[in-house]
N, C-alpha and C positions, 0 to 999 in steps of 0.2 A: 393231411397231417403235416405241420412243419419238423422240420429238423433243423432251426436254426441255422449255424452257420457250421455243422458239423459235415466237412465237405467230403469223407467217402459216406455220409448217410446219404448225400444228394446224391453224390454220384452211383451208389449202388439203387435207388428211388428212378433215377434216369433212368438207369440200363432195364430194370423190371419192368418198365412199362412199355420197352420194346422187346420182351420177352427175351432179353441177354442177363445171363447167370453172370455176375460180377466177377467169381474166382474164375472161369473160362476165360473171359472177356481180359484180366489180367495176367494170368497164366499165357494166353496166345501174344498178346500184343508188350507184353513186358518182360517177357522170357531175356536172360542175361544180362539185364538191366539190375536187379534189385542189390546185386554184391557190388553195386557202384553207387547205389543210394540213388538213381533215378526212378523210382517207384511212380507211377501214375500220370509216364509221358507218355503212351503209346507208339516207342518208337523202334518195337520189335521189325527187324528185317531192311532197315535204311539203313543207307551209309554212314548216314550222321549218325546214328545212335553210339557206335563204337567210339568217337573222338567224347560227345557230349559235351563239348567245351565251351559253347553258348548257350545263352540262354536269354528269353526276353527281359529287357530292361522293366524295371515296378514303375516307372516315371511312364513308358511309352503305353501301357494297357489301357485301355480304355473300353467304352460297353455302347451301342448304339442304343439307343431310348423307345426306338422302339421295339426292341425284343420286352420291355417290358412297360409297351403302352397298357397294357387290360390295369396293369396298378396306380399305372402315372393316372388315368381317367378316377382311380375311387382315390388315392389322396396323391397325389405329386411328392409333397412334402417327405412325406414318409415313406415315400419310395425312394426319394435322391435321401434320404436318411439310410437307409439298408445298404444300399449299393454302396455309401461311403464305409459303415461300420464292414463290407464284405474286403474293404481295403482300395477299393479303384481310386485310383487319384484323378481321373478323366473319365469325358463323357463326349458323345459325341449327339450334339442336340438335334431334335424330331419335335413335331407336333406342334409346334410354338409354345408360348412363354409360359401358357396356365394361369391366366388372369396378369400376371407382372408384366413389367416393362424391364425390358434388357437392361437396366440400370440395375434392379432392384432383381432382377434373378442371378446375375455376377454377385449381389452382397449376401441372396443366401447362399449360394454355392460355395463361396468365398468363407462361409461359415459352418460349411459342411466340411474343407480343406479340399473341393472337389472344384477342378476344371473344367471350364468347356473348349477343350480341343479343337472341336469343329462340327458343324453342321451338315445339312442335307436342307438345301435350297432348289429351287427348281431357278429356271433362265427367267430373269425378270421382265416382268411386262413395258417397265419406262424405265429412264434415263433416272426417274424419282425412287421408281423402287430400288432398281441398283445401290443408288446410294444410301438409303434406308438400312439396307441388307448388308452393304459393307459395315455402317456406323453401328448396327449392331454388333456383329461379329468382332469387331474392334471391344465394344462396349464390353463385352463377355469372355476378353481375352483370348478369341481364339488365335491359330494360326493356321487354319483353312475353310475353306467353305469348298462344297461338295456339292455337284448337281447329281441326281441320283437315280435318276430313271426318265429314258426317254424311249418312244417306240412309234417305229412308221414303218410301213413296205414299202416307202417311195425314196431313192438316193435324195431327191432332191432336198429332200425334208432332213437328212441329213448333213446334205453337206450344208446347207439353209443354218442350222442348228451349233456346227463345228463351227461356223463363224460367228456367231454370236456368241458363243463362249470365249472363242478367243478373243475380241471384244471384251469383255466381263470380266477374263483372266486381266488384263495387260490394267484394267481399275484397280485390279484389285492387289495387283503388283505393286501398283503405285502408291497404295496404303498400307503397304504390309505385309498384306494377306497372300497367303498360295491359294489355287485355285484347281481344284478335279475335278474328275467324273466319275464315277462308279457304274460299273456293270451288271447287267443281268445277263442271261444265258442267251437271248438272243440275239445279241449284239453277235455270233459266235455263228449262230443258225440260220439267221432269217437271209434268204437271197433276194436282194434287190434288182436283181436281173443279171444274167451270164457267170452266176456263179460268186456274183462281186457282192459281201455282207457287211453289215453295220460295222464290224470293228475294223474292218481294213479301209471306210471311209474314216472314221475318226482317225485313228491312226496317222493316216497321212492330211490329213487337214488341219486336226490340234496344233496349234504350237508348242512345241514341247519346248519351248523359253518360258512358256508363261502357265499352261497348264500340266497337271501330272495327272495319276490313273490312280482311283481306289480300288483296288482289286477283290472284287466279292470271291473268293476262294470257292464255296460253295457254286456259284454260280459261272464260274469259269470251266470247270470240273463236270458240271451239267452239263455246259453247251458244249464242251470237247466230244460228249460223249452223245449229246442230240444231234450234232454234226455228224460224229461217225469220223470225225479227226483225232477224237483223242481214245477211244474204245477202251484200245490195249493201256494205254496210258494217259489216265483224265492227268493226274499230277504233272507227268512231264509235257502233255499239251499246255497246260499251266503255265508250267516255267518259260516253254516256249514263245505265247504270245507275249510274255514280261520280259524276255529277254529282246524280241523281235521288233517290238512298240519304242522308236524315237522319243517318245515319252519315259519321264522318269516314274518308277513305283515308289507311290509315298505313305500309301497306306493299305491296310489290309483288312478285310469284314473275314472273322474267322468263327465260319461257323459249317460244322459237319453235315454229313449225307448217311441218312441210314443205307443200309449194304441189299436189303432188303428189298426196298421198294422206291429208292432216290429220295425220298423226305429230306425234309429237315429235322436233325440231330444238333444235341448240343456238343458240342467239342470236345473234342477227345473219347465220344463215344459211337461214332461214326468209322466210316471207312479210309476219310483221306488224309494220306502223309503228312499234315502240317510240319514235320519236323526237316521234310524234305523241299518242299518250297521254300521254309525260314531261310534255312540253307544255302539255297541258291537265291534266292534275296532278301536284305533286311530292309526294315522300310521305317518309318518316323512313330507310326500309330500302329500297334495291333488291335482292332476293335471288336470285342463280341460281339454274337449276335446269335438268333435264332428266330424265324419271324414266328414260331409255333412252337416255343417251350415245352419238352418234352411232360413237365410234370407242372412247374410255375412258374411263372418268371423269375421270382426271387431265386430257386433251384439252381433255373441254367445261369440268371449271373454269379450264384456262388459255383458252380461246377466251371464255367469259360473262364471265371479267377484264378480257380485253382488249377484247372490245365495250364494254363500260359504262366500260372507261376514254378510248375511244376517240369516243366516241359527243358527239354534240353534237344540241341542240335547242332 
């Protein structure tokens, strides 16, 4: 069934299909909130909910492309048409082009009123593709490109990896561009030997002149808690390693945890604090996401619009 862009029908459509009664679900997490007119931030019980005197900028939202690959594969077109009509002014590109050339997808985007912020690139194979890969990202206006998933049990292959992106960063400097990395949960978990894990090789390898960190919220929050570092508290392990990392936080994938069984949740109908990380740091990009839409893709990016436009901290 759609519901257009009628966004407590998505949001009440979300929560049913993880068996969450909507007036409970608001009633618990918005208690005290509603005689202030923050209605639909879930930020019962934070610090931040009392002041509420931020809130995400319309300019910094954006949506990653593949929370809503299954649509982008039957028409692209009319998928980057919905997401504009839901209001996103950014996008953060996946998948490649869809038949175009980086020329020609800045002119329909450009005609959409929709950006592309940034990418998700893996580490180039030559000296050719780099450059390729920057001249795009130029072509399409972004202002970062993103490596986005790497995974080895061997240090070596890490620290191997932390220099070639520094490498990659310091090009990409040189055109423009900022340059990150994005996490998964075991950057958090995985022991390379004596204890020593992927994120404390990055960390101390990256140049944080030249590179920054995309912070998968959802997957920071996991691995706190597959670690057994963050149990008691996935959110302030969060803050922790954003605070701890020489590197700067420039962007965010903000997308929830059901309470349930650790899934993936669309925003704001999950268990974690966004409002409490915002908090303790703001960053350039806040990006949706959800890699398994609770109901459709179209849903979770009209329900992750409305959270973050809703959302105060």
């Amino acid at each position: 069934m759609c519901y257009g862009y009628d966004g407590d029908a998505a949001l009440k459509e979300s929560l049913a299909r993880r068996g969450i009664d909507r007036r409970n679900f608001l009633r618990g997490s918005l208690a005290g909130l509603a005689g202030a007119g923050l209605a639909a931030t879930g930020l019962a019980g934070s610090p931040a909910a009392a002041a509420g005197m931020r809130r995400v900028p319309h300019g910094q939202i954006s949506i990653q492309l593949w929370t809503v690959r299954n649509d982008l594969f039957v028409n692209y077109d009319s998928t980057l048409g919905y997401l504009s009509e839901i209001g996103y002014p950014n996008v953060e590109q996946a998948l490649g082009y869809f038949g175009r050339s980086a020329a020609q997808l800045r002119a329909f985007h450009d005609s959409l009123g929709i950006r592309t912020m940034s990418s998700h690139d893996g580490i180039s194979g030559s000296q050719a593709d780099l450059e390729t890969k920057i001249e795009n990202a130029l072509t399409l206006g972004q202002s970062a490109i993103v490596v986005p998933f790497l995974s080895s049990p061997n240090e070596a292959d890490w620290r191997m990896w932390a220099e070639q992106m520094n490498a990659e960063a310091v090009a990409a400097r040189e055109a423009g561009l900022q340059y990150g990395y994005h996490n998964h949960a075991h950057e958090f978990s995985t022991d390379l030997g004596g204890g020593l894990r992927p994120w404390e090789v990055l960390t101390e390898d990256l140049d944080p002149r030249f590179v920054h960190l995309e912070i998968d919220i959802y997957w920071a929050v996991t691995g706190g808690i597959q670690s057994g570092d963050g149990v008691d508290d996935p959110e302030g392990f969060t803050i922790d390693v954003m605070r701890e990392a020489p590197q700067r936080v420039q962007q965010y994938h903000v997308k929830d945890r059901d309470p349930t069984n650790g899934e993936f949740a669309d925003p704001g109908t999950g268990h974690i604090d966004f409002a409490r990380v915002f908090a303790a740091q703001e960053v350039q990009q806040y990006i949706v996401e959800n890699d398994t839409p609770d109901v459709t893709p179209r849903q979770t990016a009209e329900v992750g619009y409305r959270y973050l436009r809703d959302l105060r901290f």
